[in-house]
C-alpha positions in Angstrom: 147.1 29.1 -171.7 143.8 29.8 -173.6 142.1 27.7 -176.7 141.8 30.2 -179.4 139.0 29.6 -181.9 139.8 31.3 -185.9 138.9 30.1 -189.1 142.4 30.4 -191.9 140.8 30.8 -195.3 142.9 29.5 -198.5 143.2 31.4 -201.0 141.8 28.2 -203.4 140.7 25.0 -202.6 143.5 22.1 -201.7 145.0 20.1 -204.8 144.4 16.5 -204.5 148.0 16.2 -204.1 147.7 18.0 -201.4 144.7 16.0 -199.8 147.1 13.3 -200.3 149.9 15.1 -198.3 147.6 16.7 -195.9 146.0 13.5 -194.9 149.6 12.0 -194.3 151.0 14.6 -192.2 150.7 14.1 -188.1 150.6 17.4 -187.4 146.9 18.1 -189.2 145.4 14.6 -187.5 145.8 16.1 -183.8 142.0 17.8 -183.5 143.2 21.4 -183.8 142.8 21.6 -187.3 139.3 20.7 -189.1 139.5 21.2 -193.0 136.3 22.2 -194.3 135.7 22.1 -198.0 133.1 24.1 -200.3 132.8 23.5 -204.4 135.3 26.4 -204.5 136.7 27.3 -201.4 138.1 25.6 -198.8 139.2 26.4 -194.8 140.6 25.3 -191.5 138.5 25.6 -188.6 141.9 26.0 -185.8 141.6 25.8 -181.6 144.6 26.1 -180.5 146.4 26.3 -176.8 148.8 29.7 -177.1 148.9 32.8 -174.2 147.7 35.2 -177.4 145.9 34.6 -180.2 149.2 36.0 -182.4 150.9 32.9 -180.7 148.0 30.8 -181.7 147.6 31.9 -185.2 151.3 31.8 -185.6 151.5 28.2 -184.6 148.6 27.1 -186.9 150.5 29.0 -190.0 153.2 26.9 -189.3 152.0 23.9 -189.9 151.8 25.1 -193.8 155.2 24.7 -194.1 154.9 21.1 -194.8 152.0 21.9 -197.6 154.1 23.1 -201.0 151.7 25.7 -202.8 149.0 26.2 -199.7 148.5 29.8 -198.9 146.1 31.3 -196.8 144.2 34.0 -198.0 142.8 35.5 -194.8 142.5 35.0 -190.7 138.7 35.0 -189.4 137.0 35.3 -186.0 133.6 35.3 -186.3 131.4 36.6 -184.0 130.8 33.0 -182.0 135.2 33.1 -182.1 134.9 36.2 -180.7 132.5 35.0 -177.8 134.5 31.9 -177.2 137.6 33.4 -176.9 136.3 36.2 -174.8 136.8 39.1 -176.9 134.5 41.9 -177.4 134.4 44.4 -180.2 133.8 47.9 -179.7 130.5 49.4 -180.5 130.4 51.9 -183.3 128.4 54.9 -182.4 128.0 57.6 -185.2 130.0 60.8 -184.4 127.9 63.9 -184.0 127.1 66.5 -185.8 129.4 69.4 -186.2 128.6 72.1 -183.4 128.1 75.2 -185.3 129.5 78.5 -184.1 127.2 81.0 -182.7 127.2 84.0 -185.1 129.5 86.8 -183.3 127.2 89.5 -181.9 129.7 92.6 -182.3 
């Protein structure tokens, strides 16, 4: 088992109704969840134990079930994520340039 690092982005900021119901539920007051909250946005930095982060991510989208109206807007690993969890990203290297044909001789 691995700790996966991701950021899940809302798609808007929580109601206070659902601060209310957030706050009350167990399964957000474990440490693997960390809501973070802008003047208009608002996110959950996630660790969670899982084999792959599909497993991981999976597990943390569950927990949304119990939030009426939450939806999440977008899955991020930044570049630190990316570090921590061990994952490289391939470099991008222009392709290049056509190879022109020789001009034909007969």
């Amino acid at each position: 088992m691995r700790d996966w690092r991701f950021t899940l982005h809302l798609q808007e900021p929580l109601t206070p109704r659902q601060l209310d119901t957030l706050f009350s539920l167990d399964s957000f007051s474990d440490g693997r969840t960390n809501l973070v909250r802008g003047p208009h946005t608002a996110e959950f930095w996630c660790t969670f134990k899982a084999e792959t982060l599909t497993e991981a991510i999976a597990e943390a989208l569950g927990l949304f079930v119990d939030l009426p109206g939450v939806l999440i807007r977008s899955v991020e690993l930044d570049e630190i994520a990316l570090d921590e969890n061990g994952m490289s990203t391939p470099v991008v290297v222009p392709a290049p340039p056509p190879v022109e044909a020789a001009p034909s001789t007969s």
